[in-house]
Each structure stands twice: as C-alpha cells, then as structure tokens.
mmCIF file of the N, C-alpha and C atoms, coordinates in Angstrom:
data_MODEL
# 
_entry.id   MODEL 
# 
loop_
_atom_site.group_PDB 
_atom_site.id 
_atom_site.type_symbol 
_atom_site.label_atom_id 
_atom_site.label_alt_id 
_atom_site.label_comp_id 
_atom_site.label_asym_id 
_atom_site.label_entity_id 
_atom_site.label_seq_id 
_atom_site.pdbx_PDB_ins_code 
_atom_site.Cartn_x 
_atom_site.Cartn_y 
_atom_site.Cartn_z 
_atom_site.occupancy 
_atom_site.B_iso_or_equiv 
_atom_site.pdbx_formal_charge 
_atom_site.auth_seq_id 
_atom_site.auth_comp_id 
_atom_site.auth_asym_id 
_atom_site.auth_atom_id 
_atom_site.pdbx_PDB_model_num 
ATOM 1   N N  . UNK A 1 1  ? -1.660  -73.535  -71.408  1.00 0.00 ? 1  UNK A N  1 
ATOM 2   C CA . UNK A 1 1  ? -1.867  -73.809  -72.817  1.00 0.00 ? 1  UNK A CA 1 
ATOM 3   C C  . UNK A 1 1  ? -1.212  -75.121  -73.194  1.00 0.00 ? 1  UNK A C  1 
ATOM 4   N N  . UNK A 1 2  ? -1.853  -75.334  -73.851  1.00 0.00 ? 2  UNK A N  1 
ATOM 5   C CA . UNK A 1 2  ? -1.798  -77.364  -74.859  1.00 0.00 ? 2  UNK A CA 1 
ATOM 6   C C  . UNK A 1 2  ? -1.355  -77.100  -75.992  1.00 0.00 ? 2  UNK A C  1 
ATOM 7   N N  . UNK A 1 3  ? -0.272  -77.308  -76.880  1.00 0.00 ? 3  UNK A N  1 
ATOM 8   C CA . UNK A 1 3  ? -0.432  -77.837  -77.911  1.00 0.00 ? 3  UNK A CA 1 
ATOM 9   C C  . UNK A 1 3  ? -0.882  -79.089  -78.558  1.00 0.00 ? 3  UNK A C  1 
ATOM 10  N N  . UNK A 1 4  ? -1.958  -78.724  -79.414  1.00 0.00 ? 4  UNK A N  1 
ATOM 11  C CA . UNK A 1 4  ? -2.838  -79.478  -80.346  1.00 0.00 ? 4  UNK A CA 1 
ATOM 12  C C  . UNK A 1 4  ? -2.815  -79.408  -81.277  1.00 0.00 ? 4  UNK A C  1 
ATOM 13  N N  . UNK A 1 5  ? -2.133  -81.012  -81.730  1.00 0.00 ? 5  UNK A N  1 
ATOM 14  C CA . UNK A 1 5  ? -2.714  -81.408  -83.341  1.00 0.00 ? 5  UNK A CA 1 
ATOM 15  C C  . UNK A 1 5  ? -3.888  -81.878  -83.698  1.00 0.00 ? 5  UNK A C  1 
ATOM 16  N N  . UNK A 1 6  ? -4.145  -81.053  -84.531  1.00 0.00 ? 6  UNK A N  1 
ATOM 17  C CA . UNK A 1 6  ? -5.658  -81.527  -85.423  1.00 0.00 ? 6  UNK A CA 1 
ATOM 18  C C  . UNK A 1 6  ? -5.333  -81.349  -86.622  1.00 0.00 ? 6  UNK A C  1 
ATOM 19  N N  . UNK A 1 7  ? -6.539  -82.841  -86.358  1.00 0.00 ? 7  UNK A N  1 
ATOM 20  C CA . UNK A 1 7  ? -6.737  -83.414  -88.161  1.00 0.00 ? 7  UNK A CA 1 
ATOM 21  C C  . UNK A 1 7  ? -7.841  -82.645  -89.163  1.00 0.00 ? 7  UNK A C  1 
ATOM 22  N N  . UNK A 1 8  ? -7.886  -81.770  -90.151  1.00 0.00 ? 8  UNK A N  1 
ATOM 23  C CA . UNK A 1 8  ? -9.266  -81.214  -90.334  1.00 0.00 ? 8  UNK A CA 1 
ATOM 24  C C  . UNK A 1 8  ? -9.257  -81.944  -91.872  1.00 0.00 ? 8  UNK A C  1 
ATOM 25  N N  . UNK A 1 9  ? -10.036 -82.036  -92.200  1.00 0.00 ? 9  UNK A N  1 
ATOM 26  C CA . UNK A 1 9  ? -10.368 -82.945  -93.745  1.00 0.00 ? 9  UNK A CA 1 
ATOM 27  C C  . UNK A 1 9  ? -10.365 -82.026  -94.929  1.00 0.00 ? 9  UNK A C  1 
ATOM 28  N N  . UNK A 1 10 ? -9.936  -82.073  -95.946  1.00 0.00 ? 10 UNK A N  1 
ATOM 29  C CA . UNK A 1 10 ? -9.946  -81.156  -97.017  1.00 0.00 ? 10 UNK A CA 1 
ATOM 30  C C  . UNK A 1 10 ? -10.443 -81.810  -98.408  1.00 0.00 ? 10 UNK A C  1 
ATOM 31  N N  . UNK A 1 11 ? -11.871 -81.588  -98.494  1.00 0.00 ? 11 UNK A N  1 
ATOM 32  C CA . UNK A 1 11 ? -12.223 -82.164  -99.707  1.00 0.00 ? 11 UNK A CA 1 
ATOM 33  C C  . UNK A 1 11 ? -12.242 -81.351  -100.611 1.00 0.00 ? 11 UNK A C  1 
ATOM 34  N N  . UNK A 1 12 ? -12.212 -82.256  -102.184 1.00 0.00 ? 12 UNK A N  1 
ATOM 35  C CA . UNK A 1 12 ? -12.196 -80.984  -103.454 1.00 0.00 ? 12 UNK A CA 1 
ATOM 36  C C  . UNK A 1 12 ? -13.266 -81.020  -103.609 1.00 0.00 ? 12 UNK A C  1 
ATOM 37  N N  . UNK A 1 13 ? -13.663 -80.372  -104.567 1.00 0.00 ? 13 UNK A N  1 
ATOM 38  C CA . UNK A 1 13 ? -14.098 -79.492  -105.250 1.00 0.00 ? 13 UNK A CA 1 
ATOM 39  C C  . UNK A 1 13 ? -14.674 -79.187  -106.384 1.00 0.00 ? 13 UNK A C  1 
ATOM 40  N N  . UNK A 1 14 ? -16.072 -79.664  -106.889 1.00 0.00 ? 14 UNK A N  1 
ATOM 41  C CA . UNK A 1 14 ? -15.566 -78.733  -108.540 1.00 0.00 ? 14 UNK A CA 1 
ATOM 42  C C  . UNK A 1 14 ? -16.554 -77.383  -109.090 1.00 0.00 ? 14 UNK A C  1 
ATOM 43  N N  . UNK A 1 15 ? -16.310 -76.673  -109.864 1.00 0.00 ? 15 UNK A N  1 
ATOM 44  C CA . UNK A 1 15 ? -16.911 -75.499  -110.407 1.00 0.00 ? 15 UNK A CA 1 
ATOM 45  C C  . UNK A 1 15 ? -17.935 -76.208  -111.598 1.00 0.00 ? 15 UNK A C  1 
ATOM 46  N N  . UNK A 1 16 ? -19.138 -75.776  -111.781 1.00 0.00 ? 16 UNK A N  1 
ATOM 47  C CA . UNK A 1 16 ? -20.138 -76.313  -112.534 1.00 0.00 ? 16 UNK A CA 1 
ATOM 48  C C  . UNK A 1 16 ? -19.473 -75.811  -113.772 1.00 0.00 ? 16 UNK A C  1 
ATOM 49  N N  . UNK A 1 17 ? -19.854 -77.049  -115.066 1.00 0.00 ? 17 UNK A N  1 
ATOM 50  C CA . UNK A 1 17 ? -19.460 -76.596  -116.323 1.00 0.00 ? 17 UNK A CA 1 
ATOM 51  C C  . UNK A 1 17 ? -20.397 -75.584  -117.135 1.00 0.00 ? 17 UNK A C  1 
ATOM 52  N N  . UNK A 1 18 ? -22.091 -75.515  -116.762 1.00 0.00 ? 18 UNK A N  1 
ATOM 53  C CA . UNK A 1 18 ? -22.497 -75.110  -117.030 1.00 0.00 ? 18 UNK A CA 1 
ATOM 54  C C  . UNK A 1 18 ? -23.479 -74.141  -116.334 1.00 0.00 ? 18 UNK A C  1 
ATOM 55  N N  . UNK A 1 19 ? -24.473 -73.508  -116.555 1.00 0.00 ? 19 UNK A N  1 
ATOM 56  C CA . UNK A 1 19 ? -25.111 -72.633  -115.536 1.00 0.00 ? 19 UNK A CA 1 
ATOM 57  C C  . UNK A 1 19 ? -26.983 -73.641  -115.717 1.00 0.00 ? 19 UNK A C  1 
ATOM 58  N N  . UNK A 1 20 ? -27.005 -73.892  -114.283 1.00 0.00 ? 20 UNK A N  1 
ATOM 59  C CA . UNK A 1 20 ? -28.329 -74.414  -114.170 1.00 0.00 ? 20 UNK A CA 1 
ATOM 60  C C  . UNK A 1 20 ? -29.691 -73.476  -114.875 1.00 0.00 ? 20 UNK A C  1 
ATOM 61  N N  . UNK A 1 21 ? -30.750 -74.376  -115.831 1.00 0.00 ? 21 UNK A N  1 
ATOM 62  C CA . UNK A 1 21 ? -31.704 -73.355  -116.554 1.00 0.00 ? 21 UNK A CA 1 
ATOM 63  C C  . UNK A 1 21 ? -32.723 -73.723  -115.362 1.00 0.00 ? 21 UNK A C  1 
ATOM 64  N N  . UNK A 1 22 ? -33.244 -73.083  -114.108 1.00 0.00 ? 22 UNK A N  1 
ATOM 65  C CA . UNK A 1 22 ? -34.648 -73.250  -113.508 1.00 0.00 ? 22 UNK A CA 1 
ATOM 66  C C  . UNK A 1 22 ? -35.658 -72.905  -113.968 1.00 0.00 ? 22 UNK A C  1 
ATOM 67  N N  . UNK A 1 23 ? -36.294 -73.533  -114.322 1.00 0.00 ? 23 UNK A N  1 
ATOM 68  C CA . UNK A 1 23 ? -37.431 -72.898  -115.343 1.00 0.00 ? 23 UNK A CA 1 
ATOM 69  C C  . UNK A 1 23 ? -38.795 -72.081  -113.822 1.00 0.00 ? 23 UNK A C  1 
ATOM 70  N N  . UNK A 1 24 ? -38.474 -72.375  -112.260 1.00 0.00 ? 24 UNK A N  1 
ATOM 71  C CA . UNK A 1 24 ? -39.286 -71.452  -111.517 1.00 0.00 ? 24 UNK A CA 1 
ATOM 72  C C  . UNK A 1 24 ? -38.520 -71.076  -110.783 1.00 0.00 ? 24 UNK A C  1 
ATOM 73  N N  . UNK A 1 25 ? -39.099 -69.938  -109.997 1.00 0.00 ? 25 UNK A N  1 
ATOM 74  C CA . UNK A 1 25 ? -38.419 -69.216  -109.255 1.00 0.00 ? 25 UNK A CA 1 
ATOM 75  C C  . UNK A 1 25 ? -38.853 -70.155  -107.628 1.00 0.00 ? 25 UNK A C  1 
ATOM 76  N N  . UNK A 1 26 ? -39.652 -70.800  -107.914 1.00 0.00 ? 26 UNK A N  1 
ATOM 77  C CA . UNK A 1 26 ? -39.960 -70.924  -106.266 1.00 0.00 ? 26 UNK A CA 1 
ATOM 78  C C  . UNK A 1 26 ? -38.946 -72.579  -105.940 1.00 0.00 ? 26 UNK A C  1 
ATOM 79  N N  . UNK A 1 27 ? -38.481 -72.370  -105.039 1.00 0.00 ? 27 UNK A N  1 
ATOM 80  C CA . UNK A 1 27 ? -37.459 -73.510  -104.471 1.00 0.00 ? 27 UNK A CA 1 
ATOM 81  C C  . UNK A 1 27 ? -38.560 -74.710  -104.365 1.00 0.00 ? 27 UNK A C  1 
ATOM 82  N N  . UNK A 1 28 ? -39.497 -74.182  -103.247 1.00 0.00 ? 28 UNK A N  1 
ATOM 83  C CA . UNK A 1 28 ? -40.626 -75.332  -103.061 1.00 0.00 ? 28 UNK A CA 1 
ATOM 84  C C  . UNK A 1 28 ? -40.788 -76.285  -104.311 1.00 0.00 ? 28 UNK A C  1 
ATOM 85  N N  . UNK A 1 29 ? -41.230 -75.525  -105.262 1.00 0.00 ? 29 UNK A N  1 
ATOM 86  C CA . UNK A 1 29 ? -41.850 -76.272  -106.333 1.00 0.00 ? 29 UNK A CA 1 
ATOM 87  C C  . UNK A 1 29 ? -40.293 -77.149  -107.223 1.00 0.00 ? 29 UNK A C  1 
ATOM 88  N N  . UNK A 1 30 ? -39.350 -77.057  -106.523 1.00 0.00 ? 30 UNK A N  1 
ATOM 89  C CA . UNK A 1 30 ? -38.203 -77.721  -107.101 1.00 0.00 ? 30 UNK A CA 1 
ATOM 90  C C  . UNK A 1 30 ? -37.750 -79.130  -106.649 1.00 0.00 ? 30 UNK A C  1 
ATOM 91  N N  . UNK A 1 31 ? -38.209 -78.587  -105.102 1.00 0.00 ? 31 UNK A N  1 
ATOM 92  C CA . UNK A 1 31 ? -38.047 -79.794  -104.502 1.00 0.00 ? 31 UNK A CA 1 
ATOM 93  C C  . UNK A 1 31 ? -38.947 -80.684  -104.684 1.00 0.00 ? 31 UNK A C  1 
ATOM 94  N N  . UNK A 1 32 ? -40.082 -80.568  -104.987 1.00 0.00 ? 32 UNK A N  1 
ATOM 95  C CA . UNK A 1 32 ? -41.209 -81.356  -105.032 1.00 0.00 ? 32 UNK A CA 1 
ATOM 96  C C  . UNK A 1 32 ? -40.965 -82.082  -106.380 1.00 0.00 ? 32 UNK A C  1 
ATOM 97  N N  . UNK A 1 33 ? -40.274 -81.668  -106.994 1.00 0.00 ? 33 UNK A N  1 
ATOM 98  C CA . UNK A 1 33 ? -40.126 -83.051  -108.391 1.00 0.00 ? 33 UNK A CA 1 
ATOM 99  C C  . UNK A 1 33 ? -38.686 -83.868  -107.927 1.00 0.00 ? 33 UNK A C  1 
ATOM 100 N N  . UNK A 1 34 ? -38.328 -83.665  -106.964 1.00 0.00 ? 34 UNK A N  1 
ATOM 101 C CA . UNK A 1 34 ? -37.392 -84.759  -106.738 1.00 0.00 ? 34 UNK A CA 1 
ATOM 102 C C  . UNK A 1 34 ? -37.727 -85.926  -105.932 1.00 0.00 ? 34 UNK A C  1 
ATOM 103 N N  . UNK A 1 35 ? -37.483 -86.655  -106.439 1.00 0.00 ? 35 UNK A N  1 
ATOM 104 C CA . UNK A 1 35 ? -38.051 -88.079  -105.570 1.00 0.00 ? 35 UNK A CA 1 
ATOM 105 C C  . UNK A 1 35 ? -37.306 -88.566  -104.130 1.00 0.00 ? 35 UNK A C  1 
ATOM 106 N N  . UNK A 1 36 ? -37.674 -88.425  -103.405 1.00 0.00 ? 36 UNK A N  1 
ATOM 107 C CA . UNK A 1 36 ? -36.944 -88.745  -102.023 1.00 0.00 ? 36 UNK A CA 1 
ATOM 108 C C  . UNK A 1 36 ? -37.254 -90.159  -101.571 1.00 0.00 ? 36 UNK A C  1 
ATOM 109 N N  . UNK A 1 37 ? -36.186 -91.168  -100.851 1.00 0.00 ? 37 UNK A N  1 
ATOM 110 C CA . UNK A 1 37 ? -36.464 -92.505  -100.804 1.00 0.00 ? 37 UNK A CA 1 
ATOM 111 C C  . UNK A 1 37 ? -36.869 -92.256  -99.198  1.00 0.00 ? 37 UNK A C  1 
ATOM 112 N N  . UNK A 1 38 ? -38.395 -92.194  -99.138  1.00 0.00 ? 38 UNK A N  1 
ATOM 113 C CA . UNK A 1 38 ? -38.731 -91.679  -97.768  1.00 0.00 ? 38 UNK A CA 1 
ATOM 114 C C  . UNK A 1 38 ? -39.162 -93.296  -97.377  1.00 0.00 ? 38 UNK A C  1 
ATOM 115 N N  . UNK A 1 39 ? -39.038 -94.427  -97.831  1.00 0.00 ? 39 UNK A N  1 
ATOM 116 C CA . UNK A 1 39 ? -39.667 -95.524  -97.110  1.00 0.00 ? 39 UNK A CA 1 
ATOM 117 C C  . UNK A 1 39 ? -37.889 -95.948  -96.935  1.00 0.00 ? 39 UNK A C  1 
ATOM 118 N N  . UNK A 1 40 ? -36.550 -95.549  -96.839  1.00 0.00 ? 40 UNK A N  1 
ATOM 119 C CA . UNK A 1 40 ? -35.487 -96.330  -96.873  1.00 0.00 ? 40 UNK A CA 1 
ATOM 120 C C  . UNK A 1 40 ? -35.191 -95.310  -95.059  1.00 0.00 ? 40 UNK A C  1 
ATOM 121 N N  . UNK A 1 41 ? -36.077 -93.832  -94.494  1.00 0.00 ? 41 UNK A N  1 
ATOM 122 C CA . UNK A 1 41 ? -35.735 -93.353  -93.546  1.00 0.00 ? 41 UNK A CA 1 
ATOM 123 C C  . UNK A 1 41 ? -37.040 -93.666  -92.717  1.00 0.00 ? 41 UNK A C  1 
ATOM 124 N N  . UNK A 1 42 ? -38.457 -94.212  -93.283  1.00 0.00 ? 42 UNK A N  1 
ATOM 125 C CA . UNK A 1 42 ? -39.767 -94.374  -92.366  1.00 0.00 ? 42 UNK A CA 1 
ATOM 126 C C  . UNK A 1 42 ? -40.066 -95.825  -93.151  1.00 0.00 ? 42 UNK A C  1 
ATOM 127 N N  . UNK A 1 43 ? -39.790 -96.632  -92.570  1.00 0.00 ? 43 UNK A N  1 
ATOM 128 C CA . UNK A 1 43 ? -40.194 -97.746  -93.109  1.00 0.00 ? 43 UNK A CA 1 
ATOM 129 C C  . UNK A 1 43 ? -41.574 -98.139  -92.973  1.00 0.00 ? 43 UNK A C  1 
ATOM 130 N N  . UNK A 1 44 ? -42.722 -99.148  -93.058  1.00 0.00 ? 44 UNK A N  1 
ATOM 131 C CA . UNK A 1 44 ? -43.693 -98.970  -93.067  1.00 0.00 ? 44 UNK A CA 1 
ATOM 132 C C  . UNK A 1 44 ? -44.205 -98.961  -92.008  1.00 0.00 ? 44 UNK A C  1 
ATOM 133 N N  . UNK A 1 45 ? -44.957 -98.846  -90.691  1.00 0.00 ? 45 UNK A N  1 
ATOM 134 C CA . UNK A 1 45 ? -45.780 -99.301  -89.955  1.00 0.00 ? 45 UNK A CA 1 
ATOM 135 C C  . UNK A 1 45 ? -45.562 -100.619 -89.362  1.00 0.00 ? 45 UNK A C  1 
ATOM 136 N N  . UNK A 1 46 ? -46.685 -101.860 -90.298  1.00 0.00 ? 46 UNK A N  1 
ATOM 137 C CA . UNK A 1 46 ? -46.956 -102.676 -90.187  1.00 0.00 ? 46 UNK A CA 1 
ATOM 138 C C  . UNK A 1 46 ? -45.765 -103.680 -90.528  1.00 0.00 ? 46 UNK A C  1 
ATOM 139 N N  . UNK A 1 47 ? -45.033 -104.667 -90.432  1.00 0.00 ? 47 UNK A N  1 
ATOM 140 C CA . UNK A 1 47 ? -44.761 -105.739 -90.810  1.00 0.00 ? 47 UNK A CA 1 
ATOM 141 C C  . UNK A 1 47 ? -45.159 -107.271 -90.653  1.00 0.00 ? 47 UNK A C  1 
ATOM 142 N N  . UNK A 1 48 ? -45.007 -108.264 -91.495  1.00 0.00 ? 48 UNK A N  1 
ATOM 143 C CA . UNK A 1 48 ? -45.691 -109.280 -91.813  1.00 0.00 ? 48 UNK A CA 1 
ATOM 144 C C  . UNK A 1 48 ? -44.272 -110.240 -91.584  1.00 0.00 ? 48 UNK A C  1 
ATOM 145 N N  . UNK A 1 49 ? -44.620 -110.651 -90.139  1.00 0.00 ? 49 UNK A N  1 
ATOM 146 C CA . UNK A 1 49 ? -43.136 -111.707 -89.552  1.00 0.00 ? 49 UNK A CA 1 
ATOM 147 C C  . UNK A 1 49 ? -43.557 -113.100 -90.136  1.00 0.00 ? 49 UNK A C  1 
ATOM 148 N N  . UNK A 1 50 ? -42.734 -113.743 -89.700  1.00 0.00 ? 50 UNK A N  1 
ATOM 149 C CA . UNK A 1 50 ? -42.691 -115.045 -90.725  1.00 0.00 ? 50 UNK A CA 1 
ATOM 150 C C  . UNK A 1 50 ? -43.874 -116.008 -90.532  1.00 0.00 ? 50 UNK A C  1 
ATOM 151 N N  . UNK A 1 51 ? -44.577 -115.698 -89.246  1.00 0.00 ? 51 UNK A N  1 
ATOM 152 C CA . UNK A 1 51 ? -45.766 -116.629 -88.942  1.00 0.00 ? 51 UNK A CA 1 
ATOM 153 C C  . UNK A 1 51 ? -47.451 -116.007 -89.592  1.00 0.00 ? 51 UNK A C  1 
ATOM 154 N N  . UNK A 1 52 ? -46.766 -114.757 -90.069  1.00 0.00 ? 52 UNK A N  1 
ATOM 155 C CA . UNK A 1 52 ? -48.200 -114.299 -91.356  1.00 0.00 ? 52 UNK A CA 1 
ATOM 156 C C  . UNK A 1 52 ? -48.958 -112.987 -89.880  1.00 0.00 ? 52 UNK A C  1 
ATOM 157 N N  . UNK A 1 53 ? -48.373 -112.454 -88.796  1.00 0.00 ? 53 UNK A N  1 
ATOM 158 C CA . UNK A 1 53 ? -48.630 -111.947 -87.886  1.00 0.00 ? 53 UNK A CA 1 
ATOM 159 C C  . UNK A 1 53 ? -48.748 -110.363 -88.309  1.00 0.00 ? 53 UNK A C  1 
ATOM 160 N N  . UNK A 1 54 ? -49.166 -109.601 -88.365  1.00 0.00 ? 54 UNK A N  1 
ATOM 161 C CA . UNK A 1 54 ? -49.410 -108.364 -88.879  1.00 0.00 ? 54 UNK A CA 1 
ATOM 162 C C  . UNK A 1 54 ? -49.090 -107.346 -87.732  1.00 0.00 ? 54 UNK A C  1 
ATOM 163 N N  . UNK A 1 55 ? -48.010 -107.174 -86.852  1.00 0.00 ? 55 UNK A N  1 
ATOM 164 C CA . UNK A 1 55 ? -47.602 -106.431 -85.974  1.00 0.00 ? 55 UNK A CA 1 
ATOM 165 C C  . UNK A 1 55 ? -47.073 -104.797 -86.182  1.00 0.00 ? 55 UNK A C  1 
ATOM 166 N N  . UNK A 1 56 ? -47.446 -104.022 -84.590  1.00 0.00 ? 56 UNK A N  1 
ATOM 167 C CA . UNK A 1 56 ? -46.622 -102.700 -85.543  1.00 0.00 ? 56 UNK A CA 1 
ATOM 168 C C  . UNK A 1 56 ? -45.585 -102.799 -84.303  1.00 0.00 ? 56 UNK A C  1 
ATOM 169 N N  . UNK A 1 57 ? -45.062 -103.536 -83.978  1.00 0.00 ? 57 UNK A N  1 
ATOM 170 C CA . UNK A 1 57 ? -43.848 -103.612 -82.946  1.00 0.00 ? 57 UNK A CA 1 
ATOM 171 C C  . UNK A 1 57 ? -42.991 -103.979 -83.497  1.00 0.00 ? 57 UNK A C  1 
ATOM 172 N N  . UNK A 1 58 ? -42.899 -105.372 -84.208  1.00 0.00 ? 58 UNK A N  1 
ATOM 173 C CA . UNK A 1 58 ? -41.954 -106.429 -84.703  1.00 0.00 ? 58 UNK A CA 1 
ATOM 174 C C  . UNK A 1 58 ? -41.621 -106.549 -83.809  1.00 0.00 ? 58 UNK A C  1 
ATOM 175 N N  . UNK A 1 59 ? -41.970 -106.996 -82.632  1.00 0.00 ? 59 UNK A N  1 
ATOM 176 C CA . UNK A 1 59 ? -41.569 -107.942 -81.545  1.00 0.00 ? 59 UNK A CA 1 
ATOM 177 C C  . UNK A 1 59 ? -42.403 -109.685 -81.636  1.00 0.00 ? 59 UNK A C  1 
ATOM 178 N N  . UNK A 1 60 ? -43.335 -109.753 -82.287  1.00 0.00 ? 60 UNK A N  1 
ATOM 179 C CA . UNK A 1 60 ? -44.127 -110.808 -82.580  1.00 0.00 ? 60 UNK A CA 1 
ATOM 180 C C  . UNK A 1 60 ? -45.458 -110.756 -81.332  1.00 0.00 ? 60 UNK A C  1 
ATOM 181 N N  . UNK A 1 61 ? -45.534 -109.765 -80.847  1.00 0.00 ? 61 UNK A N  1 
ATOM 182 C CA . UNK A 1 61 ? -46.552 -109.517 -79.852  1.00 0.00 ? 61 UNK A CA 1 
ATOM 183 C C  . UNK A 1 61 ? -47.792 -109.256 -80.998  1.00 0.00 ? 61 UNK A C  1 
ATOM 184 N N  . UNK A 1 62 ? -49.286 -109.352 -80.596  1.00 0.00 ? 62 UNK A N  1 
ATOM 185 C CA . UNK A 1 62 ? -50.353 -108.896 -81.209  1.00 0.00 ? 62 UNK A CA 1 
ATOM 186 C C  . UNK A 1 62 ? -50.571 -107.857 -80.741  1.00 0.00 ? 62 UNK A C  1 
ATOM 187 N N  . UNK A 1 63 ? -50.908 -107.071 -81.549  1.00 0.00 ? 63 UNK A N  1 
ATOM 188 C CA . UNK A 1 63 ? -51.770 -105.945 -80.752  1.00 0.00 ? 63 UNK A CA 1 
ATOM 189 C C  . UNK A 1 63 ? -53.386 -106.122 -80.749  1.00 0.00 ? 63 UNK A C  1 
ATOM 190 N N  . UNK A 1 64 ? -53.509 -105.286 -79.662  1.00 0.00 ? 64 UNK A N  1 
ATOM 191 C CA . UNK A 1 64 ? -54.958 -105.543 -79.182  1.00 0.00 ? 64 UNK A CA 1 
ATOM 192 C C  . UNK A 1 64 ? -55.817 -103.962 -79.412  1.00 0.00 ? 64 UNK A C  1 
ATOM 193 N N  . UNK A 1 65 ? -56.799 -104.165 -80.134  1.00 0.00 ? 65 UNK A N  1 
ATOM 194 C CA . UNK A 1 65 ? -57.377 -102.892 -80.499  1.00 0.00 ? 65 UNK A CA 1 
ATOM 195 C C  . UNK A 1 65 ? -58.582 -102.638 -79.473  1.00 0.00 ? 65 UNK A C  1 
# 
C-alpha cells in the first residue's frame, strides 16, 4: 500500500430562486427551441482559400469529381 494525495475539485453551487414554469411535458420538444452553435463544432464542408479555390480538404488540392 501507497499513500496518496489527491487533489479533487470542489465547486459551488447554487439552489434555483425560483421553480422553472415548462409549459410541455416532452424534453424533446424543449430542446428543440434552444439554439445550438452547431457550425462552431461542424464547420462547413467547403472552404474558399485565398486563391478563390472551392476545396473540401483545405489542403489547396482540387477535387476531382
């Protein structure tokens, strides 16, 4: 046997001031009005490098269809 120190993190905390009104019961339909920044985790496809090249590598290669 080892004695081991560990570091464990202790964050606070807080208790809601008020009680959330959901106006549905279904979670799905809750999430769906929140806006998610899905182009900041899938950026687009295509990019347009500085020579006007329309690549989906961004290596500056063409692709060939």
């Amino acid at each position: 046997e080892r004695d081991v120190q560990m570091l464990i993190p202790a964050y606070d905390f807080c208790i809601p001031d008020k009680e959330c009104s959901c106006d549905t019961d279904d979670p799905c339909e809750a999430f769906r009005k929140i806006q998610f920044p899905v182009d900041e985790f899938f950026p687009p496809n295509e990019t347009k490098l500085q020579t006007g090249v329309s690549t989906a590598t961004c290596c500056g290669c063409e692709r060939s269809d």
